[in-house]
C-alpha positions as CSV (number, residue, x, y, z in Angstrom):
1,X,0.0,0.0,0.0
2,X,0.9,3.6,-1.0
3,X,1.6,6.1,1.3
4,X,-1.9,8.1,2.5
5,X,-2.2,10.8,0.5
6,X,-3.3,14.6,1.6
7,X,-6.4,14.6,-0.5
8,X,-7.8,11.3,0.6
9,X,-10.8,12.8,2.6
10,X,-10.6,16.3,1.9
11,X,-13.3,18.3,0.9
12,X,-14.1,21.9,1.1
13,X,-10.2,22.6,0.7
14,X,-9.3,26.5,1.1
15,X,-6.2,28.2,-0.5
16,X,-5.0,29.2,3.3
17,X,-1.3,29.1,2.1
18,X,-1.5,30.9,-0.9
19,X,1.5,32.7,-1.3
20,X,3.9,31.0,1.2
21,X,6.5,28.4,1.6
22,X,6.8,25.8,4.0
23,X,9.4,23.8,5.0
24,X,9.0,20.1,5.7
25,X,11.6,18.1,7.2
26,X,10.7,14.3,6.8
27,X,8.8,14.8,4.0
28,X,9.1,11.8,2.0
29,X,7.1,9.6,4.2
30,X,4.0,9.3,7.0
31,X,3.0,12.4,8.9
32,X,5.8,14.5,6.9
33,X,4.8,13.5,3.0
34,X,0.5,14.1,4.3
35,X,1.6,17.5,5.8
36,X,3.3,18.5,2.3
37,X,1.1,17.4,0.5
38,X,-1.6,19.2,2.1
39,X,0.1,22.4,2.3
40,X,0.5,21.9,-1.7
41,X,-3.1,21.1,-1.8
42,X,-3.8,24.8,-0.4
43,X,-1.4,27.1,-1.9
44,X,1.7,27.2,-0.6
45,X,5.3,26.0,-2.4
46,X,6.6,23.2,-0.5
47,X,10.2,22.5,-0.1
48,X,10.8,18.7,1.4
49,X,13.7,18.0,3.2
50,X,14.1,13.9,3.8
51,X,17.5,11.2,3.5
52,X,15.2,9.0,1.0
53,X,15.9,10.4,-2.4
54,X,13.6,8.0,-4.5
55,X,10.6,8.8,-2.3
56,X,11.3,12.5,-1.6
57,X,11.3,12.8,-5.4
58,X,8.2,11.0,-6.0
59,X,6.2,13.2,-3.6
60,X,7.4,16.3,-5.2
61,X,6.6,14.8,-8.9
62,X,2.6,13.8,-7.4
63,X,2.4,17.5,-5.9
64,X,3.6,19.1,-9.2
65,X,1.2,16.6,-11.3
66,X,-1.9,18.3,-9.6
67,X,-0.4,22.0,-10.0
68,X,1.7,22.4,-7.3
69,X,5.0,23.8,-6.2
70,X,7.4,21.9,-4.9
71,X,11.4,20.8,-4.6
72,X,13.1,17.7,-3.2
73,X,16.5,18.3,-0.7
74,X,18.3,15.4,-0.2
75,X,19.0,16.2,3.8
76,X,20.2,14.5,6.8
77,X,18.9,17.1,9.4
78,X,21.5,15.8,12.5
79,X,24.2,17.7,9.9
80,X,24.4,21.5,10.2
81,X,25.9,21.8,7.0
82,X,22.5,20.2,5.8
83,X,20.3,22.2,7.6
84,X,21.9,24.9,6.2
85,X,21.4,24.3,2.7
86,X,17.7,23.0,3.1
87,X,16.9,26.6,4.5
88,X,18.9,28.2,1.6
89,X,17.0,26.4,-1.1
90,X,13.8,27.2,0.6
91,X,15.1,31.0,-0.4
92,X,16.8,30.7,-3.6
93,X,13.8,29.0,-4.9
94,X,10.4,30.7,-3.3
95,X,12.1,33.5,-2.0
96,X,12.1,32.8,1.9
97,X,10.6,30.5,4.3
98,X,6.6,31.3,6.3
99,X,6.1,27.7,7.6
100,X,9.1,25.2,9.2
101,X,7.2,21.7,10.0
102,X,9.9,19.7,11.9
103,X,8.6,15.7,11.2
104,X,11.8,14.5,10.4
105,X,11.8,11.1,13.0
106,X,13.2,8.3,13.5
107,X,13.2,5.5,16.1
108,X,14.7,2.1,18.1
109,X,12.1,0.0,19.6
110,X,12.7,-2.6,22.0
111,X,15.8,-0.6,23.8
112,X,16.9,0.2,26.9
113,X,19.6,2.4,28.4
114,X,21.4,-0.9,29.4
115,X,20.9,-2.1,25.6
116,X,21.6,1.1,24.0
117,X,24.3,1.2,22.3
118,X,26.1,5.2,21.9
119,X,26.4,5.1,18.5
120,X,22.6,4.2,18.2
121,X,21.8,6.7,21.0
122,X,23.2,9.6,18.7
123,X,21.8,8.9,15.9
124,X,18.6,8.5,17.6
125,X,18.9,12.2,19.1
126,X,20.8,13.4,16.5
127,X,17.1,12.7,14.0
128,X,14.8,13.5,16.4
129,X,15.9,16.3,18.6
130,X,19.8,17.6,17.1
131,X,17.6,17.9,13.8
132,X,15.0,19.6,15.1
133,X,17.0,22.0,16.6
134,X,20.0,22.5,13.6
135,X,16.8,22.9,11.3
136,X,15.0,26.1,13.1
137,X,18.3,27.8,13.9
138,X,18.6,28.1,10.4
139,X,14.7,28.2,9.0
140,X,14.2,31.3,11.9
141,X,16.1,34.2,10.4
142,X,14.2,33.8,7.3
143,X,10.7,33.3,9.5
144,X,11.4,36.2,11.4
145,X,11.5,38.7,8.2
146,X,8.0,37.3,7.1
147,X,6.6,36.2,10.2
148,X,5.4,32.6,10.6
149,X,5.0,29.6,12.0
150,X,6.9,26.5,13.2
151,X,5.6,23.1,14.4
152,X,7.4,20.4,15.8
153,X,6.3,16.6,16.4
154,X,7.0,15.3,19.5
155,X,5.0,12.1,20.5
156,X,2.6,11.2,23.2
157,X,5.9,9.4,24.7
158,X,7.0,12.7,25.7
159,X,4.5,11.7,28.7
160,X,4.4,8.8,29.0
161,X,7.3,6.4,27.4
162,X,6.5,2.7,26.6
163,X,8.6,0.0,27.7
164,X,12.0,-0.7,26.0
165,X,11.6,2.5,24.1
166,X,14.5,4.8,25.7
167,X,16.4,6.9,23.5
168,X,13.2,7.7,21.6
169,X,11.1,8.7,24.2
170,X,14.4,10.3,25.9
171,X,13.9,12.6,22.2
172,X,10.8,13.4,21.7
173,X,10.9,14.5,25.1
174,X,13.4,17.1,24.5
175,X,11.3,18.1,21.6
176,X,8.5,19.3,23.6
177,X,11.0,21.3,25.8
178,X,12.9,22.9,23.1
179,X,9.5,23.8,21.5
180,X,8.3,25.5,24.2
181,X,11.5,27.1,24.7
182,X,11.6,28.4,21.2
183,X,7.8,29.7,21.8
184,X,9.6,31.8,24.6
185,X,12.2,33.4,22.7
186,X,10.5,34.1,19.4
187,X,6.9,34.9,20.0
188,X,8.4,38.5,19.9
189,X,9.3,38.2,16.2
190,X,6.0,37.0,15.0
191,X,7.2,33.4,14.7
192,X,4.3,31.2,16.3
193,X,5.5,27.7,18.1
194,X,3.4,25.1,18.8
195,X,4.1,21.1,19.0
196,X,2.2,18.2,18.3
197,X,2.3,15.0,20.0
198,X,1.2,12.1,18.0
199,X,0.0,8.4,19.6
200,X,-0.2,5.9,17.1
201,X,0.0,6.5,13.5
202,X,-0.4,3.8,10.5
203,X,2.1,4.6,7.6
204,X,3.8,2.9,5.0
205,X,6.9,2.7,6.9
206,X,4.3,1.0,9.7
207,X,3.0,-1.6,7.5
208,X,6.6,-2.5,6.3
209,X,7.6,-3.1,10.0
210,X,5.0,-5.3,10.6
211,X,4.9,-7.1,7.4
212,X,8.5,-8.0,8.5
213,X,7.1,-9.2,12.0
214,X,4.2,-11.4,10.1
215,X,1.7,-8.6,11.6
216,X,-1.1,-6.7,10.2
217,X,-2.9,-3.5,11.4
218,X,-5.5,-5.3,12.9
219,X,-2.8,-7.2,15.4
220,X,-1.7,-3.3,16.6
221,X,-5.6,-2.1,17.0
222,X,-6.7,-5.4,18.6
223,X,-5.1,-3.8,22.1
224,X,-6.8,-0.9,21.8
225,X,-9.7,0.0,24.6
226,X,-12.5,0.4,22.3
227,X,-14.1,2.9,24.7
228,X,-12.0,5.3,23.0
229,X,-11.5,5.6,19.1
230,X,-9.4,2.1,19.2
231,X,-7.6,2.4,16.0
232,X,-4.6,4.0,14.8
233,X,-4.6,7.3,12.8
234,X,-4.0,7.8,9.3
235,X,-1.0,10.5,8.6
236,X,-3.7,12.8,7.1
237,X,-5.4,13.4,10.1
238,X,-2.2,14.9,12.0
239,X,-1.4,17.2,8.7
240,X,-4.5,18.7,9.5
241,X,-3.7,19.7,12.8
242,X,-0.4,20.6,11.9
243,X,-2.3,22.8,9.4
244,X,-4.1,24.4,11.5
245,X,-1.5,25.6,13.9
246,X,0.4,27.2,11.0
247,X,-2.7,28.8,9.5
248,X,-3.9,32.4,10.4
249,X,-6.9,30.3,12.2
250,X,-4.7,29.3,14.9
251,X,-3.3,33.2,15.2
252,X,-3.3,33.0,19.0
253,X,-1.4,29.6,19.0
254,X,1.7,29.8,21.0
255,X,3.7,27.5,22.7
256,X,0.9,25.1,23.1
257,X,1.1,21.1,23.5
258,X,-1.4,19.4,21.5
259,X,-2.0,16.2,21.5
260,X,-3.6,13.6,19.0
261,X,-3.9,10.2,19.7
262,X,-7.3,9.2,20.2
263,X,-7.7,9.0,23.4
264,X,-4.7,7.1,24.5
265,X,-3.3,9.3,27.4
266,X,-6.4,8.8,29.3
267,X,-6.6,5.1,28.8
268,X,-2.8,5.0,30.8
């Protein structure tokens, strides 16, 4: 199965982005390809910043096919030299930057601090929470001259961490502090900040995990309390919060935690 796309759902669609770029780091795949594809769907250029060139390109190549703007950096965000150029090509090609969307992720399941090794804890935090920080310290001088808005994904770990799960939930932890940090310093400049914490979401990199653990969807959702939605979301659903927050709707957004997973917090 293909990756979800934007439109799948969509109706009513409004040109709120008409006229700005956005910045998507992990945009290739899950949350980050739904999230630039629906800013594409509503006006803005895109520019995606992901490692995976194949995919990156074919995102850009579907957004252009229906009209859109678009451009493909090949990027690894834990590399300042990276970061750099992804917010440069954001410039040179649309002229500056309005949105940053930081869903570049990555994680290590079934991993302790004992089982950990360093190498894999860097890379872990250099993805997840290095990248998210390299990216805005370069994406913000350009923000501040237009004003805009930034949004970074965290994950409902932030609160509370599964088992075996540490240097991912260790990240996305830091995530939600540096986004509120960030909220602090640049709320002055017109640059809104706002994270969004994600439970469970199904994506194509999801189904290839468990197709390589002889699972399907329905194994995952089976645990679910079905009190509460009991299913995982579809990638589309957290673009359009992320939409939201970086829309002129969400104007009095600031520093805010918001979390969509369907109920999951209160069932722990």
């Amino acid at each position: 199965m293909d990756e979800t796309t934007a439109q799948s759902g969509l109706s009513g669609v409004r040109a709120r982005f008409a006229g700005r770029v956005a910045v998507v780091t992990g945009g290739a795949s899950g949350i980050g390809r739904a999230t630039a594809e629906l800013f594409a769907v509503e006006g803005a250029a895109v520019v995606i910043g992901d490692w995976t060139v194949e995919a990156g390109e074919r995102v850009v190549t579907g957004i252009e096919g229906r009209g859109g703007r678009a451009r493909f950096v090949r990027v690894d965000v834990s590399k300042r030299a990276d970061a750099e150029r992804l917010a440069q090509a954001a410039c040179e090609t649309f002229g500056g930057i309005d949105i940053l969307v930081n869903a570049a992720g990555i994680g290590l399941p079934n991993h302790t601090v004992e089982s950990t090794e360093e190498d894999e804890w860097d890379h872990v935090l250099g993805v997840n929470l290095k990248g998210t920080y390299l990216v805005s310290k370069y994406a913000i001088p350009h923000l501040r001259v237009r004003g805009g808005a930034v949004v970074n994904i965290s994950s409902v770990q932030a609160f509370t961490p599964l088992k075996h799960n540490a240097p991912y939930a260790a990240s996305k932890g830091g995530v939600l502090t540096l986004s509120r940090e960030m909220a602090i310093d640049y709320v002055a400049d017109g640059i809104r900040v706002n994270c969004v914490c994600p439970g469970a979401v199904y994506t194509g990199l999801t189904e290839k995990r468990l197709a390589l653990e002889g699972k399907t969807r329905a194994d995952i959702e089976e645990r679910f309390d079905p009190r509460w939605l009991g299913r995982t979301a579809e990638a589309v659903e957290l673009a359009r919060a992320i939409a939201f927050l970086c829309s002129d709707d969400a104007s009095f957004a600031v520093g805010g935690t918001y979390v969509f997973d369907g109920g999951g917090l209160l069932r722990r």
